[in-house]
PDB file of N, CA, C and O in Angstrom:
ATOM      1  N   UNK A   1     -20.501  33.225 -58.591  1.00  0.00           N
ATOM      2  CA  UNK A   1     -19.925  33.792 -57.393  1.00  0.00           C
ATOM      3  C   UNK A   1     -20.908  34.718 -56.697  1.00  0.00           C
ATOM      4  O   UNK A   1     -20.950  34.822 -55.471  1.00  0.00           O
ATOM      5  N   UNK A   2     -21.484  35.204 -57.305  1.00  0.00           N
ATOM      6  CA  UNK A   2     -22.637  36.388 -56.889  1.00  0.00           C
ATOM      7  C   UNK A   2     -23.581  35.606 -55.760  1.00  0.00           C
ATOM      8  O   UNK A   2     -23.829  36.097 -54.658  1.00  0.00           O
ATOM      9  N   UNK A   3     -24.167  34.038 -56.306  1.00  0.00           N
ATOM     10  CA  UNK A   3     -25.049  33.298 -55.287  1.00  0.00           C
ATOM     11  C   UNK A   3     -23.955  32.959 -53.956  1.00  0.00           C
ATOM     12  O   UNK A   3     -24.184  32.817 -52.754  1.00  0.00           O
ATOM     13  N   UNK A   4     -23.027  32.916 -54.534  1.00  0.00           N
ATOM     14  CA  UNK A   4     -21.619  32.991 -52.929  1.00  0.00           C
ATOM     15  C   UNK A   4     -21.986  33.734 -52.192  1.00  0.00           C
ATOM     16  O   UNK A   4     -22.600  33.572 -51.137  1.00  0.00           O
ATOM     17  N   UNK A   5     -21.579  34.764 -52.772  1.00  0.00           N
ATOM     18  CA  UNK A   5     -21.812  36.287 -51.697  1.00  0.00           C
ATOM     19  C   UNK A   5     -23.407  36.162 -51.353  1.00  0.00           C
ATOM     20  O   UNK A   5     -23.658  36.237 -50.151  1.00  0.00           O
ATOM     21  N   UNK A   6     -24.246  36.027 -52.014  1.00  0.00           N
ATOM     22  CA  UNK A   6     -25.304  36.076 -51.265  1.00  0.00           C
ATOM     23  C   UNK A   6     -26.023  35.594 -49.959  1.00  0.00           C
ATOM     24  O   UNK A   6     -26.681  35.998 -49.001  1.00  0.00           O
ATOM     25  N   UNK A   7     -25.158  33.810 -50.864  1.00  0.00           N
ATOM     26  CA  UNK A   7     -25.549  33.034 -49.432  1.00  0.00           C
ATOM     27  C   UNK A   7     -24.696  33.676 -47.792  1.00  0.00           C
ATOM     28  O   UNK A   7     -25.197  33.714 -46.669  1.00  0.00           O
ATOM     29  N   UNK A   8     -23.201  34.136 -48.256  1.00  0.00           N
ATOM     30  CA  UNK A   8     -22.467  34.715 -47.171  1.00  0.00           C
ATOM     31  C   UNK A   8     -23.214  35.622 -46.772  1.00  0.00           C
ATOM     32  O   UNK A   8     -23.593  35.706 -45.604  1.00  0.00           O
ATOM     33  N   UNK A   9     -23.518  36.404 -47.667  1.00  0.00           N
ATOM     34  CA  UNK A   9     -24.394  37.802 -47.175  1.00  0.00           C
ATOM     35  C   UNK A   9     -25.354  37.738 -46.167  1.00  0.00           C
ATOM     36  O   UNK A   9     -25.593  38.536 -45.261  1.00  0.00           O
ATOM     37  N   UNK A  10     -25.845  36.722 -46.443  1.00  0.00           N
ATOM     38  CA  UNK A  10     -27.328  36.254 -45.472  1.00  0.00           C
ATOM     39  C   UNK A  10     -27.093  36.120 -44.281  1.00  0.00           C
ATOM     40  O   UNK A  10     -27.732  36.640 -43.366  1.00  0.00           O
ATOM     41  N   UNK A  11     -25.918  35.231 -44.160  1.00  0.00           N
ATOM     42  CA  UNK A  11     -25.072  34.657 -43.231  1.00  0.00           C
ATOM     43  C   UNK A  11     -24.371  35.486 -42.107  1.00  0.00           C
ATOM     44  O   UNK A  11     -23.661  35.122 -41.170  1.00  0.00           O
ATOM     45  N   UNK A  12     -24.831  36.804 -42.533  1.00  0.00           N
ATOM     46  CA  UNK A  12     -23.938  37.561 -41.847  1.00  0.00           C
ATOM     47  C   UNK A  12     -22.946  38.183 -42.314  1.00  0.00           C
ATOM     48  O   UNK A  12     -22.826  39.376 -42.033  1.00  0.00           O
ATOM     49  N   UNK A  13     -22.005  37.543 -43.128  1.00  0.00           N
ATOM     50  CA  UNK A  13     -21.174  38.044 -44.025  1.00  0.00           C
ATOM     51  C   UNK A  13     -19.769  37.022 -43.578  1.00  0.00           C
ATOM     52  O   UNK A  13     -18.609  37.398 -43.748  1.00  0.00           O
ATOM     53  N   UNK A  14     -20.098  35.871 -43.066  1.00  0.00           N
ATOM     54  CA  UNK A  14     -19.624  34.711 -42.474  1.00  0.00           C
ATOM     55  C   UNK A  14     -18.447  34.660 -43.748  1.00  0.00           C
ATOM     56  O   UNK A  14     -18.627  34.987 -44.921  1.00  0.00           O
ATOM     57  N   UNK A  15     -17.277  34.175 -43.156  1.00  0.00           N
ATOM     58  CA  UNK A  15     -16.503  33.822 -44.672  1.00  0.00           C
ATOM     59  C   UNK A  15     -16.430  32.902 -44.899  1.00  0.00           C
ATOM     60  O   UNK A  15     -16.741  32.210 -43.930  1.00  0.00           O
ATOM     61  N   UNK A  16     -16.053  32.115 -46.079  1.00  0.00           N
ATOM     62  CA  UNK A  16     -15.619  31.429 -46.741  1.00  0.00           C
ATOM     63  C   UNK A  16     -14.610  29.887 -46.105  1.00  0.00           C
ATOM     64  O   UNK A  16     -14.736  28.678 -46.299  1.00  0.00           O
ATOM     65  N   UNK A  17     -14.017  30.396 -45.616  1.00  0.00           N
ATOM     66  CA  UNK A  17     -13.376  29.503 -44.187  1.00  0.00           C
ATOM     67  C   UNK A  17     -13.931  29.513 -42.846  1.00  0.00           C
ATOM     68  O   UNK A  17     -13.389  28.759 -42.037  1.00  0.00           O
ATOM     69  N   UNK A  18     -14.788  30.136 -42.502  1.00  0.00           N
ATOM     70  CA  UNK A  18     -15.780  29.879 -41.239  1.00  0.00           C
ATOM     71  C   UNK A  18     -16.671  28.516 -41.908  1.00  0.00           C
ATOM     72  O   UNK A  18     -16.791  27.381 -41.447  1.00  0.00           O
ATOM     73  N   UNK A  19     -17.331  29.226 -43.399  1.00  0.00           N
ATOM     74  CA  UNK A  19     -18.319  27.904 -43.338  1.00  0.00           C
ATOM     75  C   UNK A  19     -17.385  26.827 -43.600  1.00  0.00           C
ATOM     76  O   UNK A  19     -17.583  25.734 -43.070  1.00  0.00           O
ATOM     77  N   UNK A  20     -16.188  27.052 -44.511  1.00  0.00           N
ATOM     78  CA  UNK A  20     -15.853  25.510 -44.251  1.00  0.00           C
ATOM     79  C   UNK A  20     -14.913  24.774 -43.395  1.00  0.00           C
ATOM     80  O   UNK A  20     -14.451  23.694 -43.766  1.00  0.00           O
ATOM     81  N   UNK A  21     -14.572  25.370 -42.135  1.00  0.00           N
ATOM     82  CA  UNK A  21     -14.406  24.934 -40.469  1.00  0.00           C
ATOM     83  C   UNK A  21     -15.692  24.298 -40.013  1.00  0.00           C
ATOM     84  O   UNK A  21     -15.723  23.105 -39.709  1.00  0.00           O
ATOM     85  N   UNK A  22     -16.539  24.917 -39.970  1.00  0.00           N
ATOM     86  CA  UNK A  22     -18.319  24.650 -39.576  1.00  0.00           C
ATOM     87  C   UNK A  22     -18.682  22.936 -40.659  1.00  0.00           C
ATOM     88  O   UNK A  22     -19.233  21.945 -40.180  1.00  0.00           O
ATOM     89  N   UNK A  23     -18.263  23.039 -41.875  1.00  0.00           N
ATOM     90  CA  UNK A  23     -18.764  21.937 -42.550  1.00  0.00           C
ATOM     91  C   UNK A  23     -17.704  21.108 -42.234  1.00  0.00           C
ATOM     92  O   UNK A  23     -18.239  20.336 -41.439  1.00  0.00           O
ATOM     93  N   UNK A  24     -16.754  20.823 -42.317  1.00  0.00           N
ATOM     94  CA  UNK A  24     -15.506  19.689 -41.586  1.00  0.00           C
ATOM     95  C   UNK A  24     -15.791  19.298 -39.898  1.00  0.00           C
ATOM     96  O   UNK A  24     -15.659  18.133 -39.524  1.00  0.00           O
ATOM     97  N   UNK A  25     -16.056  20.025 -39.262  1.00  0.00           N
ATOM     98  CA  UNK A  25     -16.766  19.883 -37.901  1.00  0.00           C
ATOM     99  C   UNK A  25     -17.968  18.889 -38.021  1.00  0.00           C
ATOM    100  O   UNK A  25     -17.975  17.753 -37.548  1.00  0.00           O
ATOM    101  N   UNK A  26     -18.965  19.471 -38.708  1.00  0.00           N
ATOM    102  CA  UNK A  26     -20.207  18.144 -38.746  1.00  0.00           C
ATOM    103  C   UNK A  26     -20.122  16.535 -39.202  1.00  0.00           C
ATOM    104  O   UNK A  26     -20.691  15.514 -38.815  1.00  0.00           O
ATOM    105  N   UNK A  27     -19.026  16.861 -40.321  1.00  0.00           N
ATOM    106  CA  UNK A  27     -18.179  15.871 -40.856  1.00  0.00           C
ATOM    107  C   UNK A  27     -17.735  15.010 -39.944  1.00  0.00           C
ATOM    108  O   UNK A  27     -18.262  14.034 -39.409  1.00  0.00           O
ATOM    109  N   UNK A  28     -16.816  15.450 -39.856  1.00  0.00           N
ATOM    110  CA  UNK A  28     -16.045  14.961 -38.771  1.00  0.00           C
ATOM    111  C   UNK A  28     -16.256  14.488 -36.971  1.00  0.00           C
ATOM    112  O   UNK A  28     -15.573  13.651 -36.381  1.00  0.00           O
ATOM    113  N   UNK A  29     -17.187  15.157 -36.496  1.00  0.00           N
ATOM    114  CA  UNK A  29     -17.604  14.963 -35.134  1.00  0.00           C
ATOM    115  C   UNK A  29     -17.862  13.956 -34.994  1.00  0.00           C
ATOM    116  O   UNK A  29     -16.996  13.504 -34.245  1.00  0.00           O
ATOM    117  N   UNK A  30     -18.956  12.757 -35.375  1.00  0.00           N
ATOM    118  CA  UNK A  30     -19.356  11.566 -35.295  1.00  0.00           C
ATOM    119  C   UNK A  30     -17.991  10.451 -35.056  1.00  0.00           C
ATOM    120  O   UNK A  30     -17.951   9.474 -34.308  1.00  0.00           O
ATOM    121  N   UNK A  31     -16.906  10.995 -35.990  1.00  0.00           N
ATOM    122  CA  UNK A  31     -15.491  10.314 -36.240  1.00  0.00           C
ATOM    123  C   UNK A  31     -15.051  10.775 -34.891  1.00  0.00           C
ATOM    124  O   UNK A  31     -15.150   9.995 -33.944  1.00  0.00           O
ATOM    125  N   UNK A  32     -14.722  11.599 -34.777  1.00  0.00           N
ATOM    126  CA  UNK A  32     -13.888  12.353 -33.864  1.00  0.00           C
ATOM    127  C   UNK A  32     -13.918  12.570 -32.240  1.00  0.00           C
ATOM    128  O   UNK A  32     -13.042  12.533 -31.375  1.00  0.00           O
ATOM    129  N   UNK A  33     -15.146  12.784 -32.226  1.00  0.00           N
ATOM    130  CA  UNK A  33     -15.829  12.484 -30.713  1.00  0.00           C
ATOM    131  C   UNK A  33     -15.395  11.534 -30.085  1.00  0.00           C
ATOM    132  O   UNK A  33     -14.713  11.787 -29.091  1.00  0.00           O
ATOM    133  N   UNK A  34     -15.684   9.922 -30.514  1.00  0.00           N
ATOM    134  CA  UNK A  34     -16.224   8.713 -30.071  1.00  0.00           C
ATOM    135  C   UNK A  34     -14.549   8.375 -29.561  1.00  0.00           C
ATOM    136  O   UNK A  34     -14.206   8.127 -28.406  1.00  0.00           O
ATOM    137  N   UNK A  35     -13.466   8.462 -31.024  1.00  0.00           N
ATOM    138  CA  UNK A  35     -12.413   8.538 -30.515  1.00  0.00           C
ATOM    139  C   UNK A  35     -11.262   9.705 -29.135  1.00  0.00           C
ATOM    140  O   UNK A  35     -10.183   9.565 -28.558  1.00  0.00           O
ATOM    141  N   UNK A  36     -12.082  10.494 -29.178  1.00  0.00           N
ATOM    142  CA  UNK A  36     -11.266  11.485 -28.005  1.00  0.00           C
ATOM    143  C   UNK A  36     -12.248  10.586 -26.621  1.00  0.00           C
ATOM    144  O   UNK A  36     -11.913  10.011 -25.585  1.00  0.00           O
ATOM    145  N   UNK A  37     -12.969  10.738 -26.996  1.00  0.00           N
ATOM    146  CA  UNK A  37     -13.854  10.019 -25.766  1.00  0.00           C
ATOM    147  C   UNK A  37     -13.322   8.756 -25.249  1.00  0.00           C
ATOM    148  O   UNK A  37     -13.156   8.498 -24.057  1.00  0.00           O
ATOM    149  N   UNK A  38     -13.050   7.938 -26.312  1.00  0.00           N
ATOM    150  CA  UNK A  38     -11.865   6.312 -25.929  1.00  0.00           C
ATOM    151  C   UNK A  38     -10.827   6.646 -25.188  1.00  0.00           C
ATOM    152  O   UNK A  38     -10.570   6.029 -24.155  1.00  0.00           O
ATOM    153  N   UNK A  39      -9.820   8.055 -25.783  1.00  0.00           N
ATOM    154  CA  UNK A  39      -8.194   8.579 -25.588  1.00  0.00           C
ATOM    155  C   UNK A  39      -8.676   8.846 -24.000  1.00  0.00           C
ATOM    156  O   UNK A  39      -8.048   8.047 -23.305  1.00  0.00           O
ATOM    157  N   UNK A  40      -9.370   9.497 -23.349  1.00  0.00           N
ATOM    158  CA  UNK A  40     -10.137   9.792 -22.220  1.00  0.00           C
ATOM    159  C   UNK A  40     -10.863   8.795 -20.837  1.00  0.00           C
ATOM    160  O   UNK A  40     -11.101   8.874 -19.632  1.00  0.00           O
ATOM    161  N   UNK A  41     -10.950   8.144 -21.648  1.00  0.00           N
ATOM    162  CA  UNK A  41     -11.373   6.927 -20.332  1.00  0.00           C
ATOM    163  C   UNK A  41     -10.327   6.711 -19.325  1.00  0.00           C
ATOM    164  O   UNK A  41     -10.591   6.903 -18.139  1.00  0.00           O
ATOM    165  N   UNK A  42      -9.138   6.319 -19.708  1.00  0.00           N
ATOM    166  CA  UNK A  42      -7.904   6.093 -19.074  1.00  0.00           C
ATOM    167  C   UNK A  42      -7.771   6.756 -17.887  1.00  0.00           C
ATOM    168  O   UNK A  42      -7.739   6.326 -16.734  1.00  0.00           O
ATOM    169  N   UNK A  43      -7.660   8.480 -18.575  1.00  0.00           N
ATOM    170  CA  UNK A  43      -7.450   9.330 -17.567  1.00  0.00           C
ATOM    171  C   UNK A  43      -8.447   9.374 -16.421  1.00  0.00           C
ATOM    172  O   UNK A  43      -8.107   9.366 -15.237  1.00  0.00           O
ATOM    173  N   UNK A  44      -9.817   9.424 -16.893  1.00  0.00           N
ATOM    174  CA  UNK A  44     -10.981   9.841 -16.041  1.00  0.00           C
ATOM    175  C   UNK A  44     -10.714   8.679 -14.895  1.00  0.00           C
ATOM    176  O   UNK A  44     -10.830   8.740 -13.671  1.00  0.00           O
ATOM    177  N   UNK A  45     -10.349   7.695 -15.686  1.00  0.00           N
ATOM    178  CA  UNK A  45     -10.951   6.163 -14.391  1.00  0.00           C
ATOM    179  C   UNK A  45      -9.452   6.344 -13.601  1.00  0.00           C
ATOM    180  O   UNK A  45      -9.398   5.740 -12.529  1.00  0.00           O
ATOM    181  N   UNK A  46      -8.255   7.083 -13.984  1.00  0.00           N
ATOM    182  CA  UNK A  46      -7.757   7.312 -13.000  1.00  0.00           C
ATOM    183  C   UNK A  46      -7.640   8.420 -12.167  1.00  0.00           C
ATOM    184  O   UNK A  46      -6.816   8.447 -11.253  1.00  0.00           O
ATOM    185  N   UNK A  47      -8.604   9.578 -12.477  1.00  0.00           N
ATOM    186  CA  UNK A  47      -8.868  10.789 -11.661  1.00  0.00           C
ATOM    187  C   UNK A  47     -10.158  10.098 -10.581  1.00  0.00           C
ATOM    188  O   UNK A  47     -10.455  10.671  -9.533  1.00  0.00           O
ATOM    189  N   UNK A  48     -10.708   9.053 -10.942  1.00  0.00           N
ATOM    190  CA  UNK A  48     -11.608   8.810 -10.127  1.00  0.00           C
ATOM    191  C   UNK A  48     -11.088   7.781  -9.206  1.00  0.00           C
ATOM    192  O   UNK A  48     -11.662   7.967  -8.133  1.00  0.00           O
ATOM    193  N   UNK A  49     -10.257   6.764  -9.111  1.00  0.00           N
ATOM    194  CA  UNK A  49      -9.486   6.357  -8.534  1.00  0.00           C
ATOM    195  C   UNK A  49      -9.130   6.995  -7.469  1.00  0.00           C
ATOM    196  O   UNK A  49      -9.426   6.732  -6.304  1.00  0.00           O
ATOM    197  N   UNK A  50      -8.373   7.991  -7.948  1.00  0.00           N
ATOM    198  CA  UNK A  50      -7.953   9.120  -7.046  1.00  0.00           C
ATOM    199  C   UNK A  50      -8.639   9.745  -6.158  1.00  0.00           C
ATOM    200  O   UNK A  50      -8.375   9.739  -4.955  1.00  0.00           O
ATOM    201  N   UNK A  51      -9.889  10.530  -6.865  1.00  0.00           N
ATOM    202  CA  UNK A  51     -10.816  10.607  -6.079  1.00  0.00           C
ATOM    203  C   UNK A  51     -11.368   9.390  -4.539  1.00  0.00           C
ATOM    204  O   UNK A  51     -11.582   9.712  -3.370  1.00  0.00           O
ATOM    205  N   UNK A  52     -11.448   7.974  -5.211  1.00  0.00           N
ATOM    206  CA  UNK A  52     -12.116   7.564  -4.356  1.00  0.00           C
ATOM    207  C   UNK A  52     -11.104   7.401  -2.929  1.00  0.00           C
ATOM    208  O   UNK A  52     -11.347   7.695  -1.758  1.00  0.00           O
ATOM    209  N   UNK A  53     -10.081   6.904  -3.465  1.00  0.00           N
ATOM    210  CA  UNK A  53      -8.299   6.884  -2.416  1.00  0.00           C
ATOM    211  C   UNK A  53      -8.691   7.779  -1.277  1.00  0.00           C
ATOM    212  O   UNK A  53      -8.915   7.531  -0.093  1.00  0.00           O
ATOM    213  N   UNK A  54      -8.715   9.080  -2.093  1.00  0.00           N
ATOM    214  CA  UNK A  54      -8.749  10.187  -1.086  1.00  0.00           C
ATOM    215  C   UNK A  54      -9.966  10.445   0.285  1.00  0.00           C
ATOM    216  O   UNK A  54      -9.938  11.040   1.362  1.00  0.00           O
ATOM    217  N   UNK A  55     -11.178   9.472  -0.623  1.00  0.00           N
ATOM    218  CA  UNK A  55     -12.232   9.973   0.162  1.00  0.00           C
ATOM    219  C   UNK A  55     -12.389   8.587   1.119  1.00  0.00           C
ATOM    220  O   UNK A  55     -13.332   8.475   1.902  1.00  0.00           O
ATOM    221  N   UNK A  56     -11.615   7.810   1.001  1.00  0.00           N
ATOM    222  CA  UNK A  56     -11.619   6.619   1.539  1.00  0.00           C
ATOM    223  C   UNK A  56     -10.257   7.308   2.850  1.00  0.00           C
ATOM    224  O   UNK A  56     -10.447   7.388   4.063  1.00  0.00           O
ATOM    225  N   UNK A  57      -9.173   7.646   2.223  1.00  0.00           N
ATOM    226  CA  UNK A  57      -7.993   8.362   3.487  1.00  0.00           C
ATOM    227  C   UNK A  57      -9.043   9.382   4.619  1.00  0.00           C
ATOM    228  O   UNK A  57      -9.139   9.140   5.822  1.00  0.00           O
ATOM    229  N   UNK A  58      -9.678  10.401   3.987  1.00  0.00           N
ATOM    230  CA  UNK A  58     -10.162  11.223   4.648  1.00  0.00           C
ATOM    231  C   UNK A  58     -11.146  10.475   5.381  1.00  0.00           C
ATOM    232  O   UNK A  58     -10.993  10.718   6.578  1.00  0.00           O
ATOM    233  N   UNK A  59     -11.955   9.784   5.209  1.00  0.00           N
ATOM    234  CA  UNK A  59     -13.214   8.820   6.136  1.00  0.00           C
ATOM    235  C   UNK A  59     -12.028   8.527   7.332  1.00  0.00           C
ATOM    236  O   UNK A  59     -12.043   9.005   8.467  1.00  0.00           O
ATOM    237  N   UNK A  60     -11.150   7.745   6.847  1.00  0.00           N
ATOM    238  CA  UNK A  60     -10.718   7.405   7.897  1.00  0.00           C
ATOM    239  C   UNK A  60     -10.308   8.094   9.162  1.00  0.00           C
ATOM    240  O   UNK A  60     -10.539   7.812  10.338  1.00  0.00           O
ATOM    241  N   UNK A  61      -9.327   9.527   8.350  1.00  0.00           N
ATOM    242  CA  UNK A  61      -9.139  10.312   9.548  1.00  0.00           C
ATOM    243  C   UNK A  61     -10.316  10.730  10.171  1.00  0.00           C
ATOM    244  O   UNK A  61     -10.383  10.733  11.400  1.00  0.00           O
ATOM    245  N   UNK A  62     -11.662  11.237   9.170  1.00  0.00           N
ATOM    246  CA  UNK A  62     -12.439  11.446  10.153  1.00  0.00           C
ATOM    247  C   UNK A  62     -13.144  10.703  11.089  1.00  0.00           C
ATOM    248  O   UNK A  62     -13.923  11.266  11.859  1.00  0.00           O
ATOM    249  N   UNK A  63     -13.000   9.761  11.109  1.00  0.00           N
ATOM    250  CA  UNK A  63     -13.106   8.781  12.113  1.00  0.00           C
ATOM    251  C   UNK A  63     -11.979   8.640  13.503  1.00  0.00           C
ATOM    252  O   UNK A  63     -12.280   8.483  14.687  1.00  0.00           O
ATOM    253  N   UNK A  64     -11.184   8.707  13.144  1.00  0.00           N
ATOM    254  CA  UNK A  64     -10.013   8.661  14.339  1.00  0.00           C
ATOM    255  C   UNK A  64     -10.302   9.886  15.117  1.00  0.00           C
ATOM    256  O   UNK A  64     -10.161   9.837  16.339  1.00  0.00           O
ATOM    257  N   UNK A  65     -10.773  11.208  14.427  1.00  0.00           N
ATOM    258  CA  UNK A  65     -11.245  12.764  15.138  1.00  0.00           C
ATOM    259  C   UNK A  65     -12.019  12.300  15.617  1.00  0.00           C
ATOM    260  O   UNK A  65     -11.768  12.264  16.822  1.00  0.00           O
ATOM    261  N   UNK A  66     -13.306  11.680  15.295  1.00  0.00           N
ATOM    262  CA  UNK A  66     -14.271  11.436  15.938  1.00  0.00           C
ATOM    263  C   UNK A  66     -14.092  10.547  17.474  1.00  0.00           C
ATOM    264  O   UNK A  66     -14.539  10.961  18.544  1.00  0.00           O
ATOM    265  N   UNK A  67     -13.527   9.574  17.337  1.00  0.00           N
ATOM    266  CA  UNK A  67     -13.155   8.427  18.594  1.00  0.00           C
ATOM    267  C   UNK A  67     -12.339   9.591  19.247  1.00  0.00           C
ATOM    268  O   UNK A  67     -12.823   9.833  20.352  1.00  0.00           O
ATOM    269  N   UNK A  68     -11.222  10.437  18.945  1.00  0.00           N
ATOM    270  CA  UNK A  68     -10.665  10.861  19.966  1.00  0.00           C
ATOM    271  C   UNK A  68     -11.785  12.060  20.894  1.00  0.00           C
ATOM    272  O   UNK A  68     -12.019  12.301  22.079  1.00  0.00           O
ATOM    273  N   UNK A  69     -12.267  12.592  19.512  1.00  0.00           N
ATOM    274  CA  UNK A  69     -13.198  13.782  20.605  1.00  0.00           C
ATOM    275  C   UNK A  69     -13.896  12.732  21.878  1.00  0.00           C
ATOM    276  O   UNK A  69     -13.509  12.692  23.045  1.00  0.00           O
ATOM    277  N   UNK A  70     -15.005  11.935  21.278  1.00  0.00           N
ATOM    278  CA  UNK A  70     -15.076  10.826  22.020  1.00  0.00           C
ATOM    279  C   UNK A  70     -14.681  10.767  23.341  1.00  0.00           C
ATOM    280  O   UNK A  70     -15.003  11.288  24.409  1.00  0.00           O
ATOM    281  N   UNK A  71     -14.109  10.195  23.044  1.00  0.00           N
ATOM    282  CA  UNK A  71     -13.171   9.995  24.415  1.00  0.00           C
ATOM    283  C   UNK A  71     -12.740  11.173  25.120  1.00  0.00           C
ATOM    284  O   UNK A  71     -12.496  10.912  26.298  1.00  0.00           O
ATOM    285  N   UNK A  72     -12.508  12.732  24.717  1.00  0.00           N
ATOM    286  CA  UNK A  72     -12.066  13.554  25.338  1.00  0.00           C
ATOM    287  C   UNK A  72     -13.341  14.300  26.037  1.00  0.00           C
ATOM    288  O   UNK A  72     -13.170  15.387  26.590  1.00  0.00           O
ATOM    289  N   UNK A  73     -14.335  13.819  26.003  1.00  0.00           N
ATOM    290  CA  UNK A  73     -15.640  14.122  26.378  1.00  0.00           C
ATOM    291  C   UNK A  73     -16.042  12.794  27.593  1.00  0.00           C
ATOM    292  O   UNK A  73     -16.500  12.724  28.734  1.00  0.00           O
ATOM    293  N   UNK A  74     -15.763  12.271  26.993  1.00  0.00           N
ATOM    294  CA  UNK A  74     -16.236  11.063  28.276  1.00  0.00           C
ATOM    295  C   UNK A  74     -14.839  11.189  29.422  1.00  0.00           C
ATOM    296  O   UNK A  74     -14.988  11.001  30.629  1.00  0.00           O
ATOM    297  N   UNK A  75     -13.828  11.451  28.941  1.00  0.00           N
ATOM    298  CA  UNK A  75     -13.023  12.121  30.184  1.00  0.00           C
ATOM    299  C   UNK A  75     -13.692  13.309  31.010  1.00  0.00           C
ATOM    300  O   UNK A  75     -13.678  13.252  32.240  1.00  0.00           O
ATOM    301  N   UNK A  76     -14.329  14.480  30.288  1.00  0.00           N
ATOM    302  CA  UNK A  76     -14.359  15.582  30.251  1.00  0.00           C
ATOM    303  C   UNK A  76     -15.866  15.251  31.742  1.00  0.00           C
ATOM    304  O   UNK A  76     -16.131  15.708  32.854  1.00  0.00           O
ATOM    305  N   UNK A  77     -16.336  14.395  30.962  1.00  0.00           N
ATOM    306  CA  UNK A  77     -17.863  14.071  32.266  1.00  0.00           C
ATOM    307  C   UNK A  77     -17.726  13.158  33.373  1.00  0.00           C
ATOM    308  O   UNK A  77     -18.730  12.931  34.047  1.00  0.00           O
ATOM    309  N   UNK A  78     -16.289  12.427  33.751  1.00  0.00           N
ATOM    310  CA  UNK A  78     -15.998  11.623  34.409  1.00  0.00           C
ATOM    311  C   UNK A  78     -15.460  12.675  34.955  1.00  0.00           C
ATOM    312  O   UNK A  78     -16.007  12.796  36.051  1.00  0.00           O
ATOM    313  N   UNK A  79     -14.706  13.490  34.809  1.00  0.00           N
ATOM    314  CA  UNK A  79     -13.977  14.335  35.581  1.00  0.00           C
ATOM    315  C   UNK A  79     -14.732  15.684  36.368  1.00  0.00           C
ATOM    316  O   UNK A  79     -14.282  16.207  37.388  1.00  0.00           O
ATOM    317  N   UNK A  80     -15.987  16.117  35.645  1.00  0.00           N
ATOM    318  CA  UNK A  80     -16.993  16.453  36.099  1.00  0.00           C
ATOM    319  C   UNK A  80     -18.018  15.937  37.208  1.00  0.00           C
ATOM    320  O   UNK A  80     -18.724  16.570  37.993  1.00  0.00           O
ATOM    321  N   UNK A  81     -17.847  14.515  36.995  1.00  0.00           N
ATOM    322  CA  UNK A  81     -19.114  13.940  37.936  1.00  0.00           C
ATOM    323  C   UNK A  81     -17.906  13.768  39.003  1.00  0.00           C
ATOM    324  O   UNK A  81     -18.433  13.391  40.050  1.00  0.00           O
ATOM    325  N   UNK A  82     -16.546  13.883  39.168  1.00  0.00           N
ATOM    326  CA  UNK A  82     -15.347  13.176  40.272  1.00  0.00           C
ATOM    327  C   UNK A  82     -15.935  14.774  41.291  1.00  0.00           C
ATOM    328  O   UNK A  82     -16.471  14.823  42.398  1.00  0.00           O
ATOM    329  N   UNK A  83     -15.686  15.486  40.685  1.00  0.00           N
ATOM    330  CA  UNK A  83     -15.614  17.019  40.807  1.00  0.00           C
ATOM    331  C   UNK A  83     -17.233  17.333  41.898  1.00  0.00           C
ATOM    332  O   UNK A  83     -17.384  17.751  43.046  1.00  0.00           O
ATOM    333  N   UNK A  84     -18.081  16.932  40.945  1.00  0.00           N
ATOM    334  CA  UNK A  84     -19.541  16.994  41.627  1.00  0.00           C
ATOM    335  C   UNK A  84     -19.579  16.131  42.898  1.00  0.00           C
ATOM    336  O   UNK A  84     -20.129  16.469  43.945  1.00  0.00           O
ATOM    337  N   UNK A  85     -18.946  15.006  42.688  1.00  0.00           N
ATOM    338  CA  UNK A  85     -19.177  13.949  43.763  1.00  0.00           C
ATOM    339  C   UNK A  85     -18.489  14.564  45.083  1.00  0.00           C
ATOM    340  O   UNK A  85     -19.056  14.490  46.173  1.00  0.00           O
ATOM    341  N   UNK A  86     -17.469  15.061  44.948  1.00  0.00           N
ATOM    342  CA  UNK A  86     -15.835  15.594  46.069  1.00  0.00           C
ATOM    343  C   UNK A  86     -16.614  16.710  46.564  1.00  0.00           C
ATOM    344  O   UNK A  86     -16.379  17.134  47.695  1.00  0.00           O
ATOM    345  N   UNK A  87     -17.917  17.468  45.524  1.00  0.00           N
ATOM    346  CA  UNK A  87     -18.125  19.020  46.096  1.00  0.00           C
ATOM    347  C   UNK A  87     -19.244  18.641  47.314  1.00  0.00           C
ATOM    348  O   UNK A  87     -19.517  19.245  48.351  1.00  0.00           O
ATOM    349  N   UNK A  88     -19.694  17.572  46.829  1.00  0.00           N
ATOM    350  CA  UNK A  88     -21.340  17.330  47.427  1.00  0.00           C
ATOM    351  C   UNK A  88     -21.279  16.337  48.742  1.00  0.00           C
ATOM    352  O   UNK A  88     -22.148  16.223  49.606  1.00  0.00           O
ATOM    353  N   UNK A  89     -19.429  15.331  48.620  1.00  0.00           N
ATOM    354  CA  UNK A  89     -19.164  15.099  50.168  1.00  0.00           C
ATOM    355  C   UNK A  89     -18.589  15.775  50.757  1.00  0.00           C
ATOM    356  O   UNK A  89     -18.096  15.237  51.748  1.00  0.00           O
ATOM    357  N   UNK A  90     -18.358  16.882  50.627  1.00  0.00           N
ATOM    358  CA  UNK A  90     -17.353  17.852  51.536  1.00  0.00           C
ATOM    359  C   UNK A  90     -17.815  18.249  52.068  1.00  0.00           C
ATOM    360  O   UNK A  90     -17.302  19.037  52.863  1.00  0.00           O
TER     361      UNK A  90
END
């Protein structure tokens, strides 16, 4: 028990159930990972889904903003040049 405590000692004074949380972890990760990572696909490919939906909705509106400014500008210089034309035959 004495080489126990020592090795703990070294360690910091780490206990007894830290190192063996820490040794079931190394154990185990290779196992454990690969499967949470499988449980996970599902979700991700439907957060990205989602993602793309959205950025595909939003293109669109920003497109419809765009055509209307558009157009509220090419009013905006037609109605300008009517304006210039009426000032310059008067």
């Amino acid at each position: 028990m004495a080489l126990w405590d020592s090795v703990t000692e070294s360690l910091g004074g780490v206990s007894t159930s830290t190192l063996l949380v820490g040794a079931a972890a190394v154990v185990l990760a290779p196992v454990v990972v690969p499967a949470v990572l499988t449980g996970l696909r599902p979700i991700v490919k439907t957060v990205l889904k989602g993602g793309i939906f959205l950025y595909d909705a939003v293109g669109g509106m920003v497109s419809e903003v765009g055509e209307g400014a558009s157009d509220l500008v090419a009013e905006a210089r037609s109605e300008m040049a009517e304006s210039a034309a009426t000032q310059s035959g008067a």
